[in-house]
C-alpha positions as CSV (number, residue, x, y, z in Angstrom):
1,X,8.3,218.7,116.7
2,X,8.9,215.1,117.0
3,X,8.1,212.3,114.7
4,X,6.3,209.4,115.8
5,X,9.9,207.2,115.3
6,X,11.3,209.6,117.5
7,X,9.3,209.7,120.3
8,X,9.3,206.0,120.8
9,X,13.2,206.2,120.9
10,X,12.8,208.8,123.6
11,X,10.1,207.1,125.5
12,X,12.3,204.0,125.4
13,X,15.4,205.3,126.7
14,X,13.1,207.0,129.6
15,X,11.6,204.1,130.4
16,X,15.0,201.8,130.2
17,X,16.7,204.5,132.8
18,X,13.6,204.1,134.9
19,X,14.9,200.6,135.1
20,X,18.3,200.9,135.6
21,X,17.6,203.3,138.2
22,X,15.5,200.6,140.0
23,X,17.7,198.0,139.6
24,X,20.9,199.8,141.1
25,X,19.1,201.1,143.9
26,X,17.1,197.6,144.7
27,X,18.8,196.2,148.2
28,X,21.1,193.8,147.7
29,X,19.1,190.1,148.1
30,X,21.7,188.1,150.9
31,X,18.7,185.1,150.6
32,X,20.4,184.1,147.5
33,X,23.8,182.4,147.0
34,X,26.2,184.9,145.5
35,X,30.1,184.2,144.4
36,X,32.9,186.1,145.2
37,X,36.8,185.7,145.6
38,X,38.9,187.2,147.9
39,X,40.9,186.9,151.1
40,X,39.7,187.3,154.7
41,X,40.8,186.6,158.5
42,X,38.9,184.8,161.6
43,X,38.3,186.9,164.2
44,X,37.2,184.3,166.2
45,X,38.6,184.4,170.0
46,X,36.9,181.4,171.4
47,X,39.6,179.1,172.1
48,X,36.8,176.4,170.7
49,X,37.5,177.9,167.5
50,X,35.3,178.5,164.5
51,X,32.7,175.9,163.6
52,X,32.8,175.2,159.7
53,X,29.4,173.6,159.0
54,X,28.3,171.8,155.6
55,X,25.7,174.2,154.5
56,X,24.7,178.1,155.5
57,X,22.7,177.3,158.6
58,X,23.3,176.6,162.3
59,X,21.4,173.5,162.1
60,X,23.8,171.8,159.2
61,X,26.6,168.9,160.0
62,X,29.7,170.2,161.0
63,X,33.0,169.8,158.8
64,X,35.2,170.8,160.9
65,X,37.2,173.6,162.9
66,X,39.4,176.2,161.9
67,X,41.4,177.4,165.1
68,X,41.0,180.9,167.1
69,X,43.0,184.2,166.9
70,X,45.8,184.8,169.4
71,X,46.6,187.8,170.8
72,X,50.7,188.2,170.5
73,X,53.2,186.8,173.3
74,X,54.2,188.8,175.6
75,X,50.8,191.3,175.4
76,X,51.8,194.9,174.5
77,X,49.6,197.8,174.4
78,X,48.5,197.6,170.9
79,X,47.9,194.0,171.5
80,X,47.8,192.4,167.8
81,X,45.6,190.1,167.3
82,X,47.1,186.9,165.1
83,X,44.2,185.7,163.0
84,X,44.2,182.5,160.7
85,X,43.7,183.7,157.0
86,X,40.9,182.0,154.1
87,X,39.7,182.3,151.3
88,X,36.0,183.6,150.5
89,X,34.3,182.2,147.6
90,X,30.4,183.0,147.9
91,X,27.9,184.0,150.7
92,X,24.3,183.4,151.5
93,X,22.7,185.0,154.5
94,X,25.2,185.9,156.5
95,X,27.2,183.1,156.1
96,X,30.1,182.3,153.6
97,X,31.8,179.9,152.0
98,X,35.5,179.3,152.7
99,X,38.1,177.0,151.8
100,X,41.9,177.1,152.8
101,X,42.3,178.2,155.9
102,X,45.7,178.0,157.8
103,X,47.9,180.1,160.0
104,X,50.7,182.9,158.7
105,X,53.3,180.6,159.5
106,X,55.9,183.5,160.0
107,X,53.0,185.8,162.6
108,X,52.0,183.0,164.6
109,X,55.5,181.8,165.3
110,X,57.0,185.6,165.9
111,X,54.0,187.2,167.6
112,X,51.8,184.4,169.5
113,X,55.1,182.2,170.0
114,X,53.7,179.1,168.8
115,X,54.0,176.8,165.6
116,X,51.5,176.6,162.7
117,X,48.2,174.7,164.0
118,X,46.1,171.9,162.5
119,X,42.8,173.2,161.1
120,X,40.0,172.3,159.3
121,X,41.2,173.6,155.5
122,X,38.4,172.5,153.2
123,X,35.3,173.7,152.0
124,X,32.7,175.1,154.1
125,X,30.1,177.7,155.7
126,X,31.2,179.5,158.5
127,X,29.4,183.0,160.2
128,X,30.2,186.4,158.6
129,X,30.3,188.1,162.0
130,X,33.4,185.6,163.0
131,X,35.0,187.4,159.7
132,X,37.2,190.4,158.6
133,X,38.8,191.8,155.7
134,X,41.2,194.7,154.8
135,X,40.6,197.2,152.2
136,X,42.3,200.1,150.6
137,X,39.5,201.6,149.5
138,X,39.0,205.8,149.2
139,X,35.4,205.1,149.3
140,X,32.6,203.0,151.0
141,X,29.3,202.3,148.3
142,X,25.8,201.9,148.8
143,X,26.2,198.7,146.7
144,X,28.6,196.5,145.0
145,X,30.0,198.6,142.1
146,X,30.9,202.2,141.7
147,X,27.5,202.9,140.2
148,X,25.9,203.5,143.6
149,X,25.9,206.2,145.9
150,X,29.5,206.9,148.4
151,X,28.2,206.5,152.1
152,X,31.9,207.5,153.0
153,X,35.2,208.7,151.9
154,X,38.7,208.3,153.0
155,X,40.2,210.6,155.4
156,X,42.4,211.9,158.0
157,X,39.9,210.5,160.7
158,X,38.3,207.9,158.5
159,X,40.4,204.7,157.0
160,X,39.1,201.4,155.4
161,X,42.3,200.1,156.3
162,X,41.3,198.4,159.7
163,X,40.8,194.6,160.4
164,X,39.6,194.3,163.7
165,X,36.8,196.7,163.4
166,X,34.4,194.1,160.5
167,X,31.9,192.0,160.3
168,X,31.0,190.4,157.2
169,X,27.0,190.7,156.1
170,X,27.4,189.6,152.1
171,X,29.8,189.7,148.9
172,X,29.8,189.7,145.6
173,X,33.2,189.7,143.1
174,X,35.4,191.3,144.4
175,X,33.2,193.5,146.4
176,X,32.1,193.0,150.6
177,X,29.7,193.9,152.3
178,X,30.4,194.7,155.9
179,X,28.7,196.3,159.6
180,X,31.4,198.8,160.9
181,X,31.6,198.5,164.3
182,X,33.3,201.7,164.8
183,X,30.3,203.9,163.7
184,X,27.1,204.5,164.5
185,X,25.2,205.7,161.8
186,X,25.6,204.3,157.6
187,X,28.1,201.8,159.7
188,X,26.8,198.7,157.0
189,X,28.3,199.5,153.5
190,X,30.5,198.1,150.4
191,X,34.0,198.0,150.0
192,X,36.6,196.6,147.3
193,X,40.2,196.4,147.2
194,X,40.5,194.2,149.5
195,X,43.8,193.2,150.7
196,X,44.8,189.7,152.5
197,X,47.7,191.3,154.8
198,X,47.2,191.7,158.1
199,X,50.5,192.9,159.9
200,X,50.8,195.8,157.5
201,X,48.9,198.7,156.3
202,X,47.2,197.8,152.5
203,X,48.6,200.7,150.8
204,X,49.7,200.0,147.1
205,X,46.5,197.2,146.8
């Protein structure tokens, strides 16, 4: 038999795990500013470049331009794609906040044959879906922490490990949100570890 003290105690805990359920497995509000800090890569082609506007909307003042990925000089089969590399600091829907944008001085000269470019390297907004990342992650979440559910796991057919396949939706930490466009079905989902090298694999992040 339980005691009155006792059963509150229970009824609390229920009730706080009722919560906590709800709260992990609300959907993750993009509406609303949220800060994160990693690296990331324009994936851009447009020889125009990428717009960097003053606030997260199409309609806000433009800051600047950061310039376009280049496929390498002379094309190969693989055909790798030279992309200028930022910094992501928050996002708000769809778009994200950036600052420090520039070219791998070392890839841009060996690959696309040409010298560092002039870019817009200050803060800004630009479009998630003119973003990618890199991850070594063995899994991809429901949500931004290990708490949710795994929508995927590493394996021989399956790697995280792929930059030109991203488009950024949200973040948060150290955590991304992204639309696979390799798959079909569960293709939007979480990753961490996120890497900021682009000419080689991630492994050891």
């Amino acid at each position: 038999m339980f005691n009155k003290t006792s059963l509150i105690v229970i009824l609390s805990l229920i009730f706080s795990l009722e919560i906590s359920s709800k709260e992990k497995n609300k959907a993750f509000d993009t509406s609303i500013e949220s800060e994160c800090s990693f690296e990331a890569f324009v994936s851009e082609k447009d020889p125009k470049g990428l717009i960097v506007r003053e606030n997260p909307d199409v309609q806000s003042k433009i800051l600047g331009v950061i310039s376009p990925a280049v496929y390498e000089t002379p094309p190969t089969s693989f055909r790798f794609l030279v992309k200028p590399e930022i910094k992501v600091i928050a996002s708000k829907n769809g778009w994200f906040k950036i600052n420090e944008a520039k070219d791998n001085d070392a890839l841009i000269e060996e690959f696309a044959k040409i010298k560092p470019r002039k870019m817009y390297n200050g803060f800004g907004w630009v479009s998630g879906k003119m973003l990618t990342i890199k991850s070594n992650a063995s899994e991809a979440y429901d949500g931004p922490s290990k708490e949710y559910k795994i929508l995927h796991k590493k394996n021989e057919q399956l790697s995280f490990d792929k930059i030109d396949s991203y488009k950024l939706l949200a973040c948060k930490g150290d955590w991304v949100f992204v639309e696979d466009l390799d798959m079909k079905n569960n293709n939007r989902y979480w990753l961490n570890r996120l890497c900021g090298i682009q000419e080689t694999s991630c492994d050891g992040i």
